[in-house]
C-alpha positions in Angstrom: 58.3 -90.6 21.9 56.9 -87.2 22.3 54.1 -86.1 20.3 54.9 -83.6 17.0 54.5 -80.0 18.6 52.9 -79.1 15.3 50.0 -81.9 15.4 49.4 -80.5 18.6 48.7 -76.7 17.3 46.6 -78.3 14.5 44.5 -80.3 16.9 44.3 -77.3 19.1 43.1 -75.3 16.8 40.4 -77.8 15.3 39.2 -78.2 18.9 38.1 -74.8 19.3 36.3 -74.8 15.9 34.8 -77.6 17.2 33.7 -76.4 20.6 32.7 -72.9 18.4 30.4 -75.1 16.4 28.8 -76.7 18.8 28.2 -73.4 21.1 24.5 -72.0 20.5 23.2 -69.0 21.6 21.5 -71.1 24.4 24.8 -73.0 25.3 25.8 -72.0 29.5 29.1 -70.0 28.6 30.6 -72.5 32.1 30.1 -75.4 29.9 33.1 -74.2 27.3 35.8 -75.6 29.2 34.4 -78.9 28.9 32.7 -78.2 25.4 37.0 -77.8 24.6 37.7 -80.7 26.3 35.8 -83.0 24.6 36.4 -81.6 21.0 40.5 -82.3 22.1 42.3 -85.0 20.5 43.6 -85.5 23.9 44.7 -83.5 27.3 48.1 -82.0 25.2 45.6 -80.1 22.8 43.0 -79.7 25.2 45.6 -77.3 27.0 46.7 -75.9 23.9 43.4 -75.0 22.9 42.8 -73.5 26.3 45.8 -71.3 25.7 44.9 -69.7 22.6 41.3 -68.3 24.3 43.7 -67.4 26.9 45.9 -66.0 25.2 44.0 -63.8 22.9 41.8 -62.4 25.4 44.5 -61.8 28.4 47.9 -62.3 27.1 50.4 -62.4 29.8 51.8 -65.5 30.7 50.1 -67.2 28.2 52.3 -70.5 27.7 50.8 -71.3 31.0 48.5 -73.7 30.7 47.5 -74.5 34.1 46.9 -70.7 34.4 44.9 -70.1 31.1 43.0 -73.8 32.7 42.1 -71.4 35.8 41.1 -68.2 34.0 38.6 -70.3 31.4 37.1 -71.8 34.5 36.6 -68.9 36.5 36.0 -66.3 33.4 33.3 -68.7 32.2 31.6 -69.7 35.6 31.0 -66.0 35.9 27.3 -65.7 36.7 27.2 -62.5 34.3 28.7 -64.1 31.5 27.1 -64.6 28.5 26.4 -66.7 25.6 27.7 -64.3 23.1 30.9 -63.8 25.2 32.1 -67.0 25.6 31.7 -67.5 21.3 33.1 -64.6 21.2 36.0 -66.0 23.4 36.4 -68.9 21.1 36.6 -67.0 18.2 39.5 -65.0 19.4 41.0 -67.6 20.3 40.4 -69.3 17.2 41.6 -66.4 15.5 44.4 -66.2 17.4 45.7 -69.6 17.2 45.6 -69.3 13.0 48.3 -66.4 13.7 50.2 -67.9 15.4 50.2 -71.0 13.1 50.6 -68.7 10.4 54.0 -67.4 11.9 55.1 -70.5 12.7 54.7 -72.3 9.8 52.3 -74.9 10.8 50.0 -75.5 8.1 46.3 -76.3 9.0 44.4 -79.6 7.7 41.1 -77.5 8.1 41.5 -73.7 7.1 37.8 -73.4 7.6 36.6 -70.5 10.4 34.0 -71.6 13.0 
């Protein structure tokens, strides 16, 4: 039986508050993949979660998730990249996940920001 499409937005989404939570300002921005991989309720809102940050900051082909999986990686491993930048990555991607949601219908068990 395949998972509700809507449980997996909402899981999505309460990853990346999670992962926002739990960045600092100390926090290696190359860690955020994992940091959303761990918050996931599994690997089908891992990827969704993935694709919001993806989403919001490039757009594009943004149902991808194999591509957004590639861009976090290499965007975060960056040596320049910073902190700030990937929470500010999250956020986007928090921000743009609620949107979507929003547009879709999909209400949210936690309508608290990061």
């Amino acid at each position: 039986m395949a998972a509700d499409p809507a449980a997996i937005h909402r899981a999505a989404l309460t990853a990346l508050r999670d992962a926002a939570r739990g960045l600092g300002i100390e926090a290696p921005p190359a860690e955020l993949p994992a940091r959303i991989a761990d918050a996931a309720d599994g690997p089908a809102s891992a990827e969704m979660a993935v694709t919001y940050v993806y989403a919001a900051r490039v757009g594009g082909a943004a149902a991808d998730p194999e591509m957004a999986a590639r861009w976090l990686r290499g965007w975060t491993a960056a040596a320049r990249r910073t902190p700030a930048e990937a929470l500010a990555a999250v956020t986007d991607g928090i921000r743009f996940a609620e949107r979507l949601h929003r547009s879709l219908g999909i209400s949210s068990s936690d309508e608290s920001g990061p």
